[in-house]
C-alpha positions as CSV (number, residue, x, y, z in Angstrom):
1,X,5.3,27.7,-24.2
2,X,6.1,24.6,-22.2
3,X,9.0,22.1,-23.4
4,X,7.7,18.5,-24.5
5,X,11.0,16.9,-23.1
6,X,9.5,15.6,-19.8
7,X,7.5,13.5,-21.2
8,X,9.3,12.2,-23.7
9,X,10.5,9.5,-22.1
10,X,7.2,8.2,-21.1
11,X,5.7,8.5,-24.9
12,X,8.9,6.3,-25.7
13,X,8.2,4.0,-23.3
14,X,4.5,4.0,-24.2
15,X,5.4,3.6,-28.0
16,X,7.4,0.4,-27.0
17,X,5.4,-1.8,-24.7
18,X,6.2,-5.5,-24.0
19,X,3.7,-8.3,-25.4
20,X,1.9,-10.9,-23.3
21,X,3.3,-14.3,-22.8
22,X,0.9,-15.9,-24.8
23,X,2.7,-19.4,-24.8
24,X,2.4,-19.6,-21.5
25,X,-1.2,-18.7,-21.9
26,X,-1.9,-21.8,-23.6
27,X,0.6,-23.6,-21.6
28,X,-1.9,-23.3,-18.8
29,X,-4.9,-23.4,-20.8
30,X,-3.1,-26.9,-21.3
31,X,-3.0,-28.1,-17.8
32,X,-6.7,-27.7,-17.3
33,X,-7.3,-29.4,-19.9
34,X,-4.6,-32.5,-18.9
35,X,-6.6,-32.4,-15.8
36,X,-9.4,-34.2,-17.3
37,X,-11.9,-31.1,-16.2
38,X,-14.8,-31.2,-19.0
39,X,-14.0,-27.6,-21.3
40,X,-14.4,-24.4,-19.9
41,X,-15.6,-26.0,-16.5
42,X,-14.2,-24.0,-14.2
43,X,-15.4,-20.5,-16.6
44,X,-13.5,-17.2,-15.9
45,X,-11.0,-18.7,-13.7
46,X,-9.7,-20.6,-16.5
47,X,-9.2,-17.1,-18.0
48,X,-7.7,-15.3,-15.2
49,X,-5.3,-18.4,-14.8
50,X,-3.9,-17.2,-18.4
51,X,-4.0,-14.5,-18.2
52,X,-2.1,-14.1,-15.2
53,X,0.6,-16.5,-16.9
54,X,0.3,-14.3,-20.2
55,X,1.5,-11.3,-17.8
56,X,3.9,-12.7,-15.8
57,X,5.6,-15.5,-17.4
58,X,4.8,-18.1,-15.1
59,X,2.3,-21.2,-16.2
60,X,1.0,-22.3,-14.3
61,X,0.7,-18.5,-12.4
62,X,1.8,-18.0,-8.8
63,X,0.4,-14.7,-6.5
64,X,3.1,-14.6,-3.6
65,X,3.8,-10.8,-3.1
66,X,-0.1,-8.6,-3.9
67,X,0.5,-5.4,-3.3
68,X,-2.2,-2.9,-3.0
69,X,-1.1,0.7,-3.9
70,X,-3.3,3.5,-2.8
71,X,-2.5,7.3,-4.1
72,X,-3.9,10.4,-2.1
73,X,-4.1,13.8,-3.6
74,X,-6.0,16.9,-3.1
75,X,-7.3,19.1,-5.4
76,X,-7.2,23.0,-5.7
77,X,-10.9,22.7,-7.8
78,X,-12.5,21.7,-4.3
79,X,-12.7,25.2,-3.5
80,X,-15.8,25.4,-5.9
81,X,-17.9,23.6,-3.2
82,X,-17.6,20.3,-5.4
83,X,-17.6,17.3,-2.3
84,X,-19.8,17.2,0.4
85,X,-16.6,16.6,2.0
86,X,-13.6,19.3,3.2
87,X,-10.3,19.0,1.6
88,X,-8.7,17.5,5.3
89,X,-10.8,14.4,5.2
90,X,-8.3,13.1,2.6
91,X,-5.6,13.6,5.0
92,X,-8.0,11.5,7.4
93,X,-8.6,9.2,5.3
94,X,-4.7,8.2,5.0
95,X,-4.7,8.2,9.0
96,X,-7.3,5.7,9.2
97,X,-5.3,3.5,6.8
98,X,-2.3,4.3,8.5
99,X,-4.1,3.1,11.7
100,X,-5.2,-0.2,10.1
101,X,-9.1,1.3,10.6
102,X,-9.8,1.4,7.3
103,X,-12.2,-1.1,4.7
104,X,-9.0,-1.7,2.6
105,X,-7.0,-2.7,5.9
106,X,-9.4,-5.8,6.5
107,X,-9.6,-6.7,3.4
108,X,-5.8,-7.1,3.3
109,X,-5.8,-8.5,6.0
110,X,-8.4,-11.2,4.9
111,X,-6.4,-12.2,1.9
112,X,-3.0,-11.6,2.6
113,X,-2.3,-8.6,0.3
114,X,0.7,-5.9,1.0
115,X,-0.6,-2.7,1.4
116,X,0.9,1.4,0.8
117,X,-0.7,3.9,0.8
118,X,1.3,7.3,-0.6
119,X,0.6,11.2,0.3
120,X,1.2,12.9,-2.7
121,X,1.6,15.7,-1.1
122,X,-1.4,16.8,0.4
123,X,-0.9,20.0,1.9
124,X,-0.2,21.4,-1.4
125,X,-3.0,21.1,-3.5
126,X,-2.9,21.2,-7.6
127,X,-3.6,24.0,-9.5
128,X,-7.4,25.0,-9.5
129,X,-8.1,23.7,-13.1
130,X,-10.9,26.1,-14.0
131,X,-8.1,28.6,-14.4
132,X,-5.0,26.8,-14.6
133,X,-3.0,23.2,-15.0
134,X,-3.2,21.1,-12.5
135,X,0.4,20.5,-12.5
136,X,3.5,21.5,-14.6
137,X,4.9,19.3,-17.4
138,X,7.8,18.7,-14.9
139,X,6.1,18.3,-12.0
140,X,3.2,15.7,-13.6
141,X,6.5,14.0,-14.9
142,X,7.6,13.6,-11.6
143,X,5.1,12.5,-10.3
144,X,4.3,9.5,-12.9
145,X,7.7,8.4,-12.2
146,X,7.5,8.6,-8.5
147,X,4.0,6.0,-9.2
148,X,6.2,3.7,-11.2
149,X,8.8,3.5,-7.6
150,X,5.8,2.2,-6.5
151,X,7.1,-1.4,-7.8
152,X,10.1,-0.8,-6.2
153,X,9.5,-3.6,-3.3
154,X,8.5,-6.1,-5.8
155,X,5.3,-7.4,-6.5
156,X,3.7,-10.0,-8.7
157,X,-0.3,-8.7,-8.6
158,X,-0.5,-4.7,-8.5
159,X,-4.1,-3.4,-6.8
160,X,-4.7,0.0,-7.5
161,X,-6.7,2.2,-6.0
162,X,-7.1,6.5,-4.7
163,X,-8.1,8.8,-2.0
164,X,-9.2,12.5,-3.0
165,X,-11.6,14.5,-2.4
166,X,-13.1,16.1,-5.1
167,X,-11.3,13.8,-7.4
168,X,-14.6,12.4,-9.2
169,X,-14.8,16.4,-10.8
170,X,-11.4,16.2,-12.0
171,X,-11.9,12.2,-13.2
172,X,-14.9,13.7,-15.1
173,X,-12.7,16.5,-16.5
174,X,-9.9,14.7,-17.9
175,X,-12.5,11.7,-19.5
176,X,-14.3,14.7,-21.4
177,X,-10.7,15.7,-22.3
178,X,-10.2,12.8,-23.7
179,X,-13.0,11.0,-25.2
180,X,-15.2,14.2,-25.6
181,X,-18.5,15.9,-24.2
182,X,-19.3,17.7,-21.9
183,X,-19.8,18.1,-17.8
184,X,-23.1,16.7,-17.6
185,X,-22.2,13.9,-19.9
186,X,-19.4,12.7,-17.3
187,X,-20.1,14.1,-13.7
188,X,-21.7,11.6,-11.4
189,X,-23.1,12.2,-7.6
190,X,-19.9,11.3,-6.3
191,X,-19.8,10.9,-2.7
192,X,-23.2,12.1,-1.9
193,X,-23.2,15.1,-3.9
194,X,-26.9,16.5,-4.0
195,X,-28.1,17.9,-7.4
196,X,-26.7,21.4,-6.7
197,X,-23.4,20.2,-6.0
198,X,-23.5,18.4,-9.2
199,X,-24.3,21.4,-11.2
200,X,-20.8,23.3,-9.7
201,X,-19.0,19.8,-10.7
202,X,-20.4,20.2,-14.0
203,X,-19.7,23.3,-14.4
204,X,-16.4,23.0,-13.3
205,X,-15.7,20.6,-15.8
206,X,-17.0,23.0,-18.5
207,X,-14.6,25.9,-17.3
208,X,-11.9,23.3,-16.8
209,X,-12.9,22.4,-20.4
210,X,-12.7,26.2,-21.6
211,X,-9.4,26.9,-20.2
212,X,-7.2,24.4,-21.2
213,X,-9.0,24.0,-24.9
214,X,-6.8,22.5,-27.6
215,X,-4.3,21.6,-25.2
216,X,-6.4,18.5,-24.0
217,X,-5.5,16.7,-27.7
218,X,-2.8,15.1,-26.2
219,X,-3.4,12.6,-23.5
220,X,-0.5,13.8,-21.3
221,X,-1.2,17.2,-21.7
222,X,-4.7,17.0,-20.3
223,X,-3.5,14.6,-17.4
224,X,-1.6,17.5,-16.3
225,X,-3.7,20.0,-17.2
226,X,-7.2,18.7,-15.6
227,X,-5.9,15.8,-13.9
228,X,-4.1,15.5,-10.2
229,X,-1.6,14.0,-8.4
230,X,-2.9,10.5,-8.0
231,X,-4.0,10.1,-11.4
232,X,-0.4,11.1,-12.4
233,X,1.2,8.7,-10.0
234,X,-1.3,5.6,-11.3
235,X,-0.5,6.1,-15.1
236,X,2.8,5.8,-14.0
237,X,2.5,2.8,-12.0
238,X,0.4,1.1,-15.2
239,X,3.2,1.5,-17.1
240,X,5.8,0.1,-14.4
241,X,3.6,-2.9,-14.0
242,X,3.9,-3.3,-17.8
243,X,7.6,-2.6,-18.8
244,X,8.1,-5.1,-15.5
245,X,5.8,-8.4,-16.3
246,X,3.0,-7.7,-13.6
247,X,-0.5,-8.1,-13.6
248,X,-2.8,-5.4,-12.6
249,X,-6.0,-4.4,-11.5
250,X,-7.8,-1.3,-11.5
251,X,-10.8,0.2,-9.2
252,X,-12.5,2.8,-8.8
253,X,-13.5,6.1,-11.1
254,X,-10.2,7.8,-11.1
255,X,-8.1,5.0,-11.3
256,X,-10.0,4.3,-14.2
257,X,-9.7,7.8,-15.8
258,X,-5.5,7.8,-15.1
259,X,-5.7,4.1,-17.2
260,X,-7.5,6.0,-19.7
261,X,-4.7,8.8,-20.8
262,X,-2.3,5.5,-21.3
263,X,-5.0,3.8,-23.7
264,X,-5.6,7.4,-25.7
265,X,-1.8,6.9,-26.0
266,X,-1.9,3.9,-26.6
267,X,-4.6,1.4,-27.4
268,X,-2.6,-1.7,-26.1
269,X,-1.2,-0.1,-22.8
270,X,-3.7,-1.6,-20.5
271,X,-3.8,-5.6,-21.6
272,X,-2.0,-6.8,-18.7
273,X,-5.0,-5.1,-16.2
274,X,-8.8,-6.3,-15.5
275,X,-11.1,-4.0,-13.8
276,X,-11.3,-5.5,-10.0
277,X,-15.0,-4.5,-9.9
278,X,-18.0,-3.1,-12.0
279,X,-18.3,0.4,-11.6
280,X,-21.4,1.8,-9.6
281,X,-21.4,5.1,-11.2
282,X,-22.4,5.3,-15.0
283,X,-19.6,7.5,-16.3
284,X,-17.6,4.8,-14.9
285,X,-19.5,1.9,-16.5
286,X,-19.1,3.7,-20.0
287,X,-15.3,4.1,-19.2
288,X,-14.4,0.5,-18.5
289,X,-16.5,-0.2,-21.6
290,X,-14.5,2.3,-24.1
291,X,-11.1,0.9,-22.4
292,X,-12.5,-2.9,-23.3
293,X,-12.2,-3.9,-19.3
294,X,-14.9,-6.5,-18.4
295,X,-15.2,-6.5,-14.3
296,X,-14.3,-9.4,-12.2
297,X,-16.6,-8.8,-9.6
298,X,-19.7,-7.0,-9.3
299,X,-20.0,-6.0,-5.3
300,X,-21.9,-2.5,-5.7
301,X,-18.6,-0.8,-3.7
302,X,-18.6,3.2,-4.6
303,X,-16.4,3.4,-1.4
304,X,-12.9,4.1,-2.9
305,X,-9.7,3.0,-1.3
306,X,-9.6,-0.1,-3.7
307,X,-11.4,-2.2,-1.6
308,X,-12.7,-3.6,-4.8
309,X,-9.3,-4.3,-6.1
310,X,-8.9,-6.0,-2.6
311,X,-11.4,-8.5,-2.9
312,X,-10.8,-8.9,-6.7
313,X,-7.3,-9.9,-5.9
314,X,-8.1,-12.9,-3.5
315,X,-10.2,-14.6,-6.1
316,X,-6.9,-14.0,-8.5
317,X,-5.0,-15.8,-5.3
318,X,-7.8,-18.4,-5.4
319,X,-7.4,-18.8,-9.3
320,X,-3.5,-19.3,-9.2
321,X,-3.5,-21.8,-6.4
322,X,-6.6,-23.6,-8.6
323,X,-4.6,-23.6,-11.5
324,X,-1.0,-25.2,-10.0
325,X,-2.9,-27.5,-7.0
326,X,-4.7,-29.2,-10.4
327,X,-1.0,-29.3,-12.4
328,X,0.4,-31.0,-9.5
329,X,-2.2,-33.1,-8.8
330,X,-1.7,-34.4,-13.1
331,X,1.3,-35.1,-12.9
C-alpha cells in the first residue's frame, strides 16, 4: 500500500489557492472606459486586459518576460503499437527545438517569447499503464515539483505546451479516469493514427482502465497511475503559476488533460489560465468545455509543441500594450 505523504503537500497547496485581483480588474476595465472608447469596443481584448491584471496585480497589465515551457516524456504504453511514430522521434523532436528548427522556435522568435524546453527523462520511459503505474507516488511528486522550478527564471505570461509520443493514449486514459467512459469515448486519431491504431489506443485505455480500477477516484492517483511525465510536470507548473500571480495558457490535448487532475481537485485551480487555441480533436473540445476554458484563437493547429500557446501569447502582448498605450494616452 503506497503512503499518501508525497502528495500531501500539493493537496495543501491545492486546498489553499490565491484569488484573482479583481480590483485591478475593474481598475482596468476603468481605463478603457476613461478613454472615451464606446463599451465593449475593443471585445475580448478588453477581457484579456483584466484578466491579465486580475492575475498578476498589475492594471493596467504589462507582458515583459513570456516564457514558453515545453515538457517531453515518453511513454512505456507505446510499445502497444499506439503512434505512427517510434518512441525516438520525441528525443528528435527536442533536438529540432534545441536547434531552433522547430514551429515553436519561429513563433518565439516572431513575438519575443522565452522559450525551454525540458527532457523528462527520456531514455527511461514510464511504467507501461495497461499493467502498471505510470510512476510512483514519489516519483510523480517529484516530478510536479520539478514543473513548478519551471518558474524559477521568472515569468509574467506562462505558455504551456508537450512533446510525447504516444501521449494522446495516455491523455485519453487519465480524462476517462477522471471524468468517466470509456476508450472509444476519449481516443482521437492522434498524429495520423489509422482506424486500427486507434482500436490498440482504445483498448489500451480500457486495460489501463481495468488495472488501475478504484485507484483513479482520486485525481492524483490516476495522474500517476495512467498519466506521464509531462502531464506530471504541467500540473505542477499550473500550480506554480498560481501560488506566484502568473497568468497562464494552455495548448494542446495533454496539457489540457494534466490541467484537468488540478480542476477534479479543485474546481477553481485553473482561473488564472485561457486555452491559447481551440482544440482540433473532439475529446479535446469536450475537455476545454468541462474545465469552462473558452479558446482565444481558433488556428486548426493539431501540431503540438505549443505553437498555439505561441501565437495566443502575442495577441496577450498586443492586448497589454493596448491597454497601457490607451492609459497613457488619458492621462
Amino acid at each position: 500500500m503506497t503512503s499518501a505523504l508525497p502528495f500531501d503537500d500539493f493537496r495543501e497547496l491545492l486546498g489553499r489557492l490565491p484569488p484573482a485581483d479583481k480590483e485591478a480588474g475593474a481598475r482596468v476595465r476603468a481605463l478603457f472606459e476613461k478613454a472615451g472608447r464606446p463599451d465593449r469596443s475593443l471585445g475580448r481584448v478588453e477581457d484579456i486586459s483584466a484578466w491579465l491584471a486580475e492575475w498578476s496585480g498589475q492594471a493596467p497589465p504589462a507582458v515583459r518576460k513570456p516564457l514558453v515551457a515545453i515538457f517531453a516524456g515518453n511513454h512505456g504504453v507505446a510499445r502497444h503499437n499506439i503512434s505512427p511514430r517510434p518512441v525516438a522521434a520525441t528525443a528528435a523532436m527536442v533536438e529540432m527545438c534545441a536547434a531552433g528548427g522547430a514551429a515553436i522556435n519561429q513563433v518565439c522568435i516572431a513575438y519575443d517569447l522565452g522559450l525551454q524546453v525540458f527532457d523528462l527523462a527520456l531514455d527511461l520511459p514510464t511504467g507501461d499503464i495497461t499493467v502498471e503505474a505510470a510512476l510512483d507516488e514519489r516519483g510523480c511528486a517529484a516530478t510536479m515539483a520539478f514543473g513548478m522550478e519551471a518558474l524559477a527564471g521568472g515569468t509574467d505570461l506562462l505558455c504551456l505546451g508537450d512533446l510525447g509520443v504516444g501521449n494522446s493514449t495516455v491523455a485519453a486514459a487519465l480524462l476517462a479516469a477522471l471524468f468517466g467512459g470509456t476508450g472509444a469515448d476519449w481516443v482521437g486519431s492522434g498524429s495520423g493514427a489509422d482506424a486500427a491504431m486507434m482500436v490498440r489506443k482504445a483498448v489500451a485505455v480500457d486495460d489501463a482502465l481495468a488495472c488501475h480500477g478504484a485507484h483513479l477516484s482520486d485525481p492524483l492517483e490516476a495522474l500517476r497511475r495512467v498519466g506521464g511525465r509531462e502531464f506530471a510536470a504541467i500540473a505542477g507548473a499550473i500550480l506554480a503559476a498560481r501560488l506566484q500571480k502568473v497568468p497562464v495558457l494552455i495548448d494542446g490535448l495533454a496539457t489540457l488533460a494534466a490541467a484537468a487532475v488540478l480542476h477534479v481537485a479543485n474546481p477553481a485551480a485553473l482561473d488564472h489560465c485561457m486555452l491559447a487555441s481551440r482544440p482540433v480533436e473532439p475529446e479535446g473540445a469536450r475537455t476545454a468545455e468541462r474545465l469552462g476554458l473558452a479558446p482565444l484563437l481558433d488556428l486548426r493547429i493539431s501540431h503540438g509543441e505549443a505553437v498555439g500557446a505561441g501565437f495566443a501569447a502575442g495577441t496577450i502582448k498586443a492586448a497589454a500594450l493596448v491597454c497601457s498605450g490607451m492609459a497613457a494616452a488619458a492621462r
